[in-house]
C-alpha positions in Angstrom: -21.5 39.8 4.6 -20.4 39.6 1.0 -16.7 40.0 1.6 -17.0 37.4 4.5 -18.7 34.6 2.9 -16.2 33.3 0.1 -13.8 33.9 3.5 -15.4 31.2 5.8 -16.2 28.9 2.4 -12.6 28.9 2.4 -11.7 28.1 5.8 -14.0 25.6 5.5 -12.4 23.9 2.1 -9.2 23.9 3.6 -10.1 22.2 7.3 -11.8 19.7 4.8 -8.8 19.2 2.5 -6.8 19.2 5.6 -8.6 16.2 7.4 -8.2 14.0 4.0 -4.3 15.1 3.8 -4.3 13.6 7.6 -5.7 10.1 6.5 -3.6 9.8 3.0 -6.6 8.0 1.7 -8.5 10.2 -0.7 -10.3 7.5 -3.2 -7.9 7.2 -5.6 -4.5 5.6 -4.2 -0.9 5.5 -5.2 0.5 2.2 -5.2 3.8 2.3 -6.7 4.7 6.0 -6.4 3.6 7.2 -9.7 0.7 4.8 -10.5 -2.9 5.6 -9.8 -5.6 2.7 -9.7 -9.6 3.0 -8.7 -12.2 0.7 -8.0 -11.6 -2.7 -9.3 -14.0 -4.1 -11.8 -16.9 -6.6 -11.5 -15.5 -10.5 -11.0 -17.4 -14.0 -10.2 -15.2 -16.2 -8.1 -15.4 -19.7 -8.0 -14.3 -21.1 -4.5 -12.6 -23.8 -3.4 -14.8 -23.8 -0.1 -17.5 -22.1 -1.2 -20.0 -24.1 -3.6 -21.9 -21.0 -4.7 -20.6 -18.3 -6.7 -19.2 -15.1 -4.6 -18.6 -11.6 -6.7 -14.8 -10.2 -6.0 -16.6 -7.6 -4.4 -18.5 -9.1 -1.6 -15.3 -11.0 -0.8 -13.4 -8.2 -0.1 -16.0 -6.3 1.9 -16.3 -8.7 4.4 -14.8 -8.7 8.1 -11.2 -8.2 7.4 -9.8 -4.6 6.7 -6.9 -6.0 4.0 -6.8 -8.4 1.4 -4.0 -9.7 -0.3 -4.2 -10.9 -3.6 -1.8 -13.7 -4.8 -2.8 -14.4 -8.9 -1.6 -17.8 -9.4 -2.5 -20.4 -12.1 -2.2 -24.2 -10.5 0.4 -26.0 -12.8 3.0 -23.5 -12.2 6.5 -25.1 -11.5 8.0 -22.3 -10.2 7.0 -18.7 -9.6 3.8 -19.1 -8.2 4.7 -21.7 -5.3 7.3 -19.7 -4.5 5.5 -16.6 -4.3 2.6 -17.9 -2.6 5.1 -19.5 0.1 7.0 -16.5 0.4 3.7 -15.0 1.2 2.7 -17.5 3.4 5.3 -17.8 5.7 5.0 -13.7 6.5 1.5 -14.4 6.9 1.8 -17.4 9.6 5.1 -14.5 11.4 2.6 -11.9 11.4 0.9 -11.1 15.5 -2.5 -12.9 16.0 -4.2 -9.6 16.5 -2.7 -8.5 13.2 -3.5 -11.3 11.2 -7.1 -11.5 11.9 -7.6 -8.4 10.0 -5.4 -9.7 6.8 -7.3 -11.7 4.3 -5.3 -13.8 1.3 -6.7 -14.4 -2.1 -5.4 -17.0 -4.5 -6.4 -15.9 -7.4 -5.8 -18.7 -9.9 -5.7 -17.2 -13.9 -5.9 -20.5 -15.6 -9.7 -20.5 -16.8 -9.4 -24.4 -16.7 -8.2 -24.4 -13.9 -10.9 -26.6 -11.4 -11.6 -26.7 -7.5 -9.7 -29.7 -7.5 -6.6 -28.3 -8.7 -7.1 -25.6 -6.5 -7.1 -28.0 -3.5 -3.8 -29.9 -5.0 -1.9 -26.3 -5.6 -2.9 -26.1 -2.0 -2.1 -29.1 -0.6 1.5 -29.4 -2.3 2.2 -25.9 -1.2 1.4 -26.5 2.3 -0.5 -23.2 2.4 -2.6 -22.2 4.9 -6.6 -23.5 4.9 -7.9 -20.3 5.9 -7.0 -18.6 2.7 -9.6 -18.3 0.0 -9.0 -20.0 -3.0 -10.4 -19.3 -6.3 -11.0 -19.0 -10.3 -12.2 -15.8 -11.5 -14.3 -15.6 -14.9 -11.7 -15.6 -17.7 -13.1 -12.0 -18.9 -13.7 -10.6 -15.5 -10.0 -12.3 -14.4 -8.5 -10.3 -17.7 -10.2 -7.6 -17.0 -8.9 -7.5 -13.5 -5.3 -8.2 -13.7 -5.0 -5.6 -17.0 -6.4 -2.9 -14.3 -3.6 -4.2 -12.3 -1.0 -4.1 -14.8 -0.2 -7.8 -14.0 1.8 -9.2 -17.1 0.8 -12.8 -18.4 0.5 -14.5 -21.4 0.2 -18.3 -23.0 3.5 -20.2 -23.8 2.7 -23.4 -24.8 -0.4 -25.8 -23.6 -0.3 -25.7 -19.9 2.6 -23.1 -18.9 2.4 -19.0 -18.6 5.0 -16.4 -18.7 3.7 -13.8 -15.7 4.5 -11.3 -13.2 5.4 -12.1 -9.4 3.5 -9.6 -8.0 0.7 -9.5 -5.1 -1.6 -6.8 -4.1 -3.4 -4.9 -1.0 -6.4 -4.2 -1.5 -8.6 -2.1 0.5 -12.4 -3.4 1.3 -13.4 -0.5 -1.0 -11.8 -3.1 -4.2 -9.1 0.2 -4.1 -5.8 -1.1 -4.9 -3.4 0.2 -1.6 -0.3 -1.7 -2.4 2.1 -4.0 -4.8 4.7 -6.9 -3.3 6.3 -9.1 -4.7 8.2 -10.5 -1.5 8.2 -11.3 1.8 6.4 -8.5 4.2 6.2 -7.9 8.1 4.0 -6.7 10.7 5.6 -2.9 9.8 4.6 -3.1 5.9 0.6 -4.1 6.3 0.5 -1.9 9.3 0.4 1.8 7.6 -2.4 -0.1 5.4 -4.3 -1.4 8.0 -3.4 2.6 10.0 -4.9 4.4 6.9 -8.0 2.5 6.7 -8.6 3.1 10.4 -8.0 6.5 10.1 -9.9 6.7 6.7 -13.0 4.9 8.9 -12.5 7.7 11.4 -12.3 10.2 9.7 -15.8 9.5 8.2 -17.8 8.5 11.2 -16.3 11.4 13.1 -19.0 14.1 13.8 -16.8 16.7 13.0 -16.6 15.3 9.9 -20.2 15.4 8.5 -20.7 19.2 10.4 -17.8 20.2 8.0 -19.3 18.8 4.9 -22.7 20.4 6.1 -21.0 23.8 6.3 -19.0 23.6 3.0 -22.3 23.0 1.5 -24.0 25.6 3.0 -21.6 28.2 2.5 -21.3 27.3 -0.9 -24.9 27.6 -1.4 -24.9 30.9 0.2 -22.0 32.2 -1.6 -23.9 31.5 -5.0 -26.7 33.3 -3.4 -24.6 36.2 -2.6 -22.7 35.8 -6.1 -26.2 36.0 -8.0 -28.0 38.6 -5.7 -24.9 41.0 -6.5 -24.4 40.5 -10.3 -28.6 41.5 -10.2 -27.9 44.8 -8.2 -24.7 45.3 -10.5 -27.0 45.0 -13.8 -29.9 47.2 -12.3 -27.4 49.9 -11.9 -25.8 49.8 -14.7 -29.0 49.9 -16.2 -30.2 53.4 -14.3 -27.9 56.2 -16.3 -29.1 54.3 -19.5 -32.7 54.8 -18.8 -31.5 59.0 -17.9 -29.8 59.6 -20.8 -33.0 57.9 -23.0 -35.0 60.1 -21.1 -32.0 63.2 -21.9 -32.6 63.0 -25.3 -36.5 62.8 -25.4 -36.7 65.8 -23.4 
C-alpha cells in the first residue's frame, strides 16, 4: 500500500500536467517567446459610450473571448492612426462568426485627453463604432502599459514618442499576444483555440475527478509518510530501551 501510493500520486500529477500541456494555457503566458506577463493591474476607464466609469477588468470579462488593445493618445499625427487603421481594416476582413468574439480597445494614454477627442480620433480615422473607446486613470494607465513594457514618454506640449504595439488579451486580463501589424483570421484563431480549450479543459468532468484524486492521494501519501516515520522511530527506540535494561540487570 506504501510502495503503491507515491505510484498512483504520480500518475495522477502527470495526467494533470498532461491535460495543461494539451491547452498551452497554464496562467502565466508567453507573449513574445521569452517574456512572461500575469494578471494585469487594476484600471478605471472612461468611455466614450459609456457615461459611467467601467474598471479594465469588467471590460474584458464580458461576452467576447479576445480583446485587443490599441494604446493610442488622440493628437497623434502619425503612428497611432496608422496603427489603429492597420488594425481596423484586419478587423472589418476578419469572418462574421470570428469577429463576434474579438473585442478592440482604444486605449488613449493622454490623461487630457476627453470623450470628445476621443469621438474626433474616431471620426477622422474612420474606425469602426463598435469599438470601445477610452481614457484610463493616468496612474492606473502607467501602471498598465509599464506591465506591458509599452515605451512612451513626453516630447514637447502635445506630442509623445511611443511604441506601435497592440495586445491580446485574454478575458482573465492575461496578456496572450503582441502585434504591431496587420493580423488575419489564422493569427487570432490559436488565441481564440486556447481559450476554448483552456474553458474545456476546466468544465470537463474529468477534469475536477483528477484534481479530486491528486488531492486525495496526496493526503494519503502524507498519511502514509507520517504513519511510517512513527513505526520507524518506535523501533529504533526498542534495542535502546534493551540495552538500558542490559546494564541494570
Amino acid at each position: 500500500m506504501i510502495r503503491l501510493c507515491p505510484l498512483f500520486l504520480c500518475a495522477a500529477l502527470a495526467y494533470l500536467l498532461g491535460s495543461l500541456a494539451q491547452t498551452s494555457y497554464a496562467g502565466i503566458v508567453v507573449t513574445d517567446g521569452d517574456k512572461h506577463f500575469g494578471k494585469l493591474p487594476a484600471l478605471t476607464l472612461q468611455k466614450l459610450h459609456n457615461p459611467e466609469p467601467e474598471t479594465l477588468e469588467a471590460t474584458l470579462s464580458g461576452q467576447h473571448r479576445l480583446t485587443l488593445l490599441v494604446p493610442v493618445y488622440t493628437k497623434c499625427p502619425t503612428v497611432c492612426p496608422t496603427l489603429a487603421r492597420t488594425v481596423a481594416e484586419s478587423y472589418t476582413n476578419l469572418p462574421t462568426s470570428l469577429r463576434k468574439d474579438v473585442q478592440i480597445v482604444v486605449l488613449s494614454f493622454e490623461p487630457k485627453d476627453t470623450r470628445e477627442d476621443l469621438a474626433s480620433f474616431q471620426t477622422l480615422t474612420e474606425l469602426p463604432s463598435e469599438w470601445v473607446y477610452a481614457v484610463g486613470d493616468e496612474s492606473g494607465t502607467k501602471t498598465l502599459l509599464n506591465q506591458l513594457d509599452y515605451f512612451y514618454t513626453k516630447n514637447g506640449m502635445q506630442d509623445y514618442i511611443h511604441s506601435g504595439t497592440y495586445y491580446a488579451i485574454s478575458p482573465e486580463g492575461l496578456v496572450m499576444g503582441i502585434g504591431s501589424g496587420g493580423f488575419g483570421k489564422m493569427d487570432l484563431e490559436p488565441f481564440l483555440a486556447r481559450q476554448r480549450r483552456f474553458s474545456l479543459w476546466l468544465s470537463n468532468p474529468s477534469t475536477l475527478a483528477t484534481i479530486g484524486l491528486l488531492g486525495f492521494a496526496a493526503s494519503v501519501g502524507l498519511v502514509l509518510f507520517a504513519v511510517r516515520r512513527n513505526d520507524r522511530r518506535r523501533s529504533d527506540a526498542v534495542p535502546s530501551e534493551l540495552a538500558i535494561e542490559s546494564v541494570s540487570s
